[in-house]
N, CA, C and O atoms as a DFTB+ gen file, in Angstrom:
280 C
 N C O
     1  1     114.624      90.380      70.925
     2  2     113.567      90.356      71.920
     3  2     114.213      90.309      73.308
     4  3     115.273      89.812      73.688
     5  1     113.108      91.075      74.039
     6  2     113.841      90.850      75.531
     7  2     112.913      90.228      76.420
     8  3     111.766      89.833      76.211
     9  1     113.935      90.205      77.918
    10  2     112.764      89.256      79.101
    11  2     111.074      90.171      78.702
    12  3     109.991      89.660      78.419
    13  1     111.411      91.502      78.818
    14  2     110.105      92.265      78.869
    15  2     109.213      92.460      78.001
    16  3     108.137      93.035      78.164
    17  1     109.786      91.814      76.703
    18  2     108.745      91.464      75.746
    19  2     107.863      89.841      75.520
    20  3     106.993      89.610      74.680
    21  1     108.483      88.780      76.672
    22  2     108.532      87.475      76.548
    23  2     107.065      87.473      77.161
    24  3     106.599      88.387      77.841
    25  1     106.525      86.496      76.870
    26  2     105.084      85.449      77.247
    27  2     105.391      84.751      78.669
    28  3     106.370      84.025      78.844
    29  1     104.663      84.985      79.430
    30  2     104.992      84.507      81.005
    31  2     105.055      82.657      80.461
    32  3     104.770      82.324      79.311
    33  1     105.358      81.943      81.239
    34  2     105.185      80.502      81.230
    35  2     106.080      79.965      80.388
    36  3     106.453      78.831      80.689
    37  1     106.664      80.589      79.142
    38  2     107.357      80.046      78.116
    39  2     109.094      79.873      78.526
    40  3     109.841      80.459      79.309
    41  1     109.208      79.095      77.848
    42  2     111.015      79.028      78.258
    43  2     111.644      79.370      77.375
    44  3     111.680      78.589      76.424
    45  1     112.345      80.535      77.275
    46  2     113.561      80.917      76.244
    47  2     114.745      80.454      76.315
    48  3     114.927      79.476      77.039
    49  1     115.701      80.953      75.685
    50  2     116.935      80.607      75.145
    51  2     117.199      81.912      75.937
    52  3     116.264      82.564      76.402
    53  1     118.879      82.387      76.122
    54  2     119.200      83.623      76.603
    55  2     120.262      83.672      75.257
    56  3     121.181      82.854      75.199
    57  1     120.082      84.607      74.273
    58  2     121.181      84.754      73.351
    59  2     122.268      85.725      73.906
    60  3     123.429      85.491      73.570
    61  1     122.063      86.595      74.573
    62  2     123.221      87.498      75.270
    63  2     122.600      88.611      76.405
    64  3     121.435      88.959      76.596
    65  1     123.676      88.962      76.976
    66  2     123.536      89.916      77.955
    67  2     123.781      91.281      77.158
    68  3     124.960      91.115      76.848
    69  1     123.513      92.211      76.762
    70  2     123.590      93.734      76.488
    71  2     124.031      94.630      77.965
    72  3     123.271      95.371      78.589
    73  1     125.108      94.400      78.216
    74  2     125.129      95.643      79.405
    75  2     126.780      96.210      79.124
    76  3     127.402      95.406      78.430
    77  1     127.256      96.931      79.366
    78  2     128.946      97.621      79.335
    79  2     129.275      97.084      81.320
    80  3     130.419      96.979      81.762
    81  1     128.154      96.860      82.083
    82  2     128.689      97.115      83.265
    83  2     129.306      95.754      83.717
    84  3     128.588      94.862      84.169
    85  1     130.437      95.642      83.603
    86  2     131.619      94.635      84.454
    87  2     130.485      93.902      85.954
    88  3     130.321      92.683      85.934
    89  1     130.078      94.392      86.654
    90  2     129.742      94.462      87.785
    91  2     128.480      93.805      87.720
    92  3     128.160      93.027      88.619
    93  1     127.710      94.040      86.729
    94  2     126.210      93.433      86.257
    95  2     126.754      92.202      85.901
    96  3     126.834      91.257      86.686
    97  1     127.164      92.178      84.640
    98  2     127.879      91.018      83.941
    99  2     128.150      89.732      85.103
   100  3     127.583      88.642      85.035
   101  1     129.130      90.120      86.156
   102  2     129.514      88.891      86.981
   103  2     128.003      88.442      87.774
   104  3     127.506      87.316      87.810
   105  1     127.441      89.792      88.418
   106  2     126.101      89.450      88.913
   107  2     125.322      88.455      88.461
   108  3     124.952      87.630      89.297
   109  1     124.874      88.288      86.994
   110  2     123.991      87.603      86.243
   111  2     124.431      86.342      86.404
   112  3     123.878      85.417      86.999
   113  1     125.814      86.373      85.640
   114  2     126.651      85.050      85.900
   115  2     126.569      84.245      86.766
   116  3     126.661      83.057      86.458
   117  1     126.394      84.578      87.956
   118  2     126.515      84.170      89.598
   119  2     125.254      83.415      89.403
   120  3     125.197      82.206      89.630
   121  1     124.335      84.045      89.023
   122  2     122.761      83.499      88.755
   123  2     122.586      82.455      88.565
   124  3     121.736      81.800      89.170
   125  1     123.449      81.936      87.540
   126  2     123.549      81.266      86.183
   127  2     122.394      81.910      84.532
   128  3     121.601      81.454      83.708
   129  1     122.910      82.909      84.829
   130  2     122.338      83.764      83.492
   131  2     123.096      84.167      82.691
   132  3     123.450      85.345      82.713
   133  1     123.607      83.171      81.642
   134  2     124.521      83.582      80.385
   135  2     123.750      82.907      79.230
   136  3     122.928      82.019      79.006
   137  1     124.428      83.760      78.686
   138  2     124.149      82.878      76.911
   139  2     124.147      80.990      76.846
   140  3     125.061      80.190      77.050
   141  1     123.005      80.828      76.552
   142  2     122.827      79.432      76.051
   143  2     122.027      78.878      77.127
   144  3     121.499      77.771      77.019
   145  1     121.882      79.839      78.495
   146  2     121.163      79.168      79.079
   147  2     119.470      79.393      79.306
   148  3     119.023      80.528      79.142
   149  1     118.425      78.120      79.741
   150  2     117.212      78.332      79.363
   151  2     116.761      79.138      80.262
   152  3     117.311      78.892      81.336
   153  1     115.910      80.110      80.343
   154  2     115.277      81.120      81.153
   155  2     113.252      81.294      81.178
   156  3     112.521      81.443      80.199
   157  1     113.053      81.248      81.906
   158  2     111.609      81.391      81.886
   159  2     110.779      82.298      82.761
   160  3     110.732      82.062      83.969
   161  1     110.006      83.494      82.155
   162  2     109.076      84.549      83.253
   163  2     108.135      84.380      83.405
   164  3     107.216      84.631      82.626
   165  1     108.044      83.707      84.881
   166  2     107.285      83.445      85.489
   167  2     106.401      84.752      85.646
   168  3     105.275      84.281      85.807
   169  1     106.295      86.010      85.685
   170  2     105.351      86.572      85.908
   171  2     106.420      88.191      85.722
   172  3     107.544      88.560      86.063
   173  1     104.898      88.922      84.762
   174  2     105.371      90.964      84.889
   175  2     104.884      91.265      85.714
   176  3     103.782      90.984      86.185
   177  1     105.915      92.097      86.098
   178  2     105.289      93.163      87.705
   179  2     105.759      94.642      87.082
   180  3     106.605      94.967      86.248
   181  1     104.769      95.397      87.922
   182  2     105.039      96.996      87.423
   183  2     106.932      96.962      87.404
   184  3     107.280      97.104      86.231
   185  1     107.675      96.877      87.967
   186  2     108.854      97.654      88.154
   187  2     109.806      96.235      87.192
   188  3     111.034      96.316      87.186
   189  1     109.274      95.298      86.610
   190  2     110.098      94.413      86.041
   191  2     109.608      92.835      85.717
   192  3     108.693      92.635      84.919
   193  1     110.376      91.604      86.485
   194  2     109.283      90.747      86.102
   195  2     110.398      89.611      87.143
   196  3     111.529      89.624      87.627
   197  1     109.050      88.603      87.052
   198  2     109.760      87.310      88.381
   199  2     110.612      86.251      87.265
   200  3     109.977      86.006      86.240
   201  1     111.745      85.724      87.362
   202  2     111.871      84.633      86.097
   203  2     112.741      83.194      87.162
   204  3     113.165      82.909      88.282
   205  1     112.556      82.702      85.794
   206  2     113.209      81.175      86.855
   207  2     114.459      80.552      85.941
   208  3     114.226      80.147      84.802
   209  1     115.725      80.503      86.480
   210  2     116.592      80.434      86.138
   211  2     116.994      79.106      87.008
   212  3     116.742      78.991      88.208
   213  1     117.775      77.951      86.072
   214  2     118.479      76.832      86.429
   215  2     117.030      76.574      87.873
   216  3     115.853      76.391      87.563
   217  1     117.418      76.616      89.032
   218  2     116.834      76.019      89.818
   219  2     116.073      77.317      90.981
   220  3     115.383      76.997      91.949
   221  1     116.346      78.528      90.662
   222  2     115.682      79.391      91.519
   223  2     114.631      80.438      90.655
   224  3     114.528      80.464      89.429
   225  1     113.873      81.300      91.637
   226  2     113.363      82.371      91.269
   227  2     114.203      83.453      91.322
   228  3     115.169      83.533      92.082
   229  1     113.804      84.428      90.401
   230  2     114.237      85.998      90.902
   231  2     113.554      86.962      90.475
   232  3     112.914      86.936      89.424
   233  1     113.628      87.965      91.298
   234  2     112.543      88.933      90.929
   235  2     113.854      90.684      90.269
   236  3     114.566      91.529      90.812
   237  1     113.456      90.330      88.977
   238  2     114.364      91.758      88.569
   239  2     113.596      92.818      87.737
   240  3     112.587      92.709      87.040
   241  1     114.472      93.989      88.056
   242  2     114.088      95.338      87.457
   243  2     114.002      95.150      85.710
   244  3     114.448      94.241      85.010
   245  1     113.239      96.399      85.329
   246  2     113.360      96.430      84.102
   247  2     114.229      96.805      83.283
   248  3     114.036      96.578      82.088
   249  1     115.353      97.444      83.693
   250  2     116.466      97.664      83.262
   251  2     117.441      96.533      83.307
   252  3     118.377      96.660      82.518
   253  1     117.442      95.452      84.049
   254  2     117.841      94.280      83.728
   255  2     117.294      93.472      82.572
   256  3     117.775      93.083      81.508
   257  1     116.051      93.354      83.192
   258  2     115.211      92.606      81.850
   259  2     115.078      93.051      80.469
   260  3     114.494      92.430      79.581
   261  1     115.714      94.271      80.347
   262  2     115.855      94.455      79.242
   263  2     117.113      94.479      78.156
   264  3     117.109      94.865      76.987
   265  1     118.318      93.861      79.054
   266  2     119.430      93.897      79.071
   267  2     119.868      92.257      78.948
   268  3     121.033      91.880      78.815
   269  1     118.457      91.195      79.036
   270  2     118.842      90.332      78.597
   271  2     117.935      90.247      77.150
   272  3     116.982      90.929      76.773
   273  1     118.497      89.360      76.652
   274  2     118.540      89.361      74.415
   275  2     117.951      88.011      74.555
   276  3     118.847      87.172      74.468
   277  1     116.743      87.464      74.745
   278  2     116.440      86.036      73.991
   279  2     115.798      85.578      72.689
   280  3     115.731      84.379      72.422
């Protein structure tokens, strides 16, 4: 399952990142978006969805959100 299949309000697990790109990978990281950590979407928007990670918001594309595995 991915962010873009998830239930707004609920808090997941992040089991992995799916991407080859080096460059994404550190991005997420920076976030604090790795494996094991809890993640929650706050809300779908046409182009992706808002989620709340450790202590912030972010608003990402769907090609991200689909690139995370919870």
């Amino acid at each position: 399952m991915n962010l873009l299949e998830a239930k707004e309000g609920e808090k997941y697990i992040i089991k992995e990142i799916i991407t080859d790109d080096e460059e994404l990978n550190a991005f997420l990281f920076s976030l604090g978006c790795y494996s094991g950590e809890p993640i929650t979407v706050i809300s779908h928007l046409k182009g992706g969805c808002v989620v709340s990670i450790k202590d912030g918001r972010y608003n990402i594309d769907s090609d991200l959100a689909q690139a995370i595995s919870i």
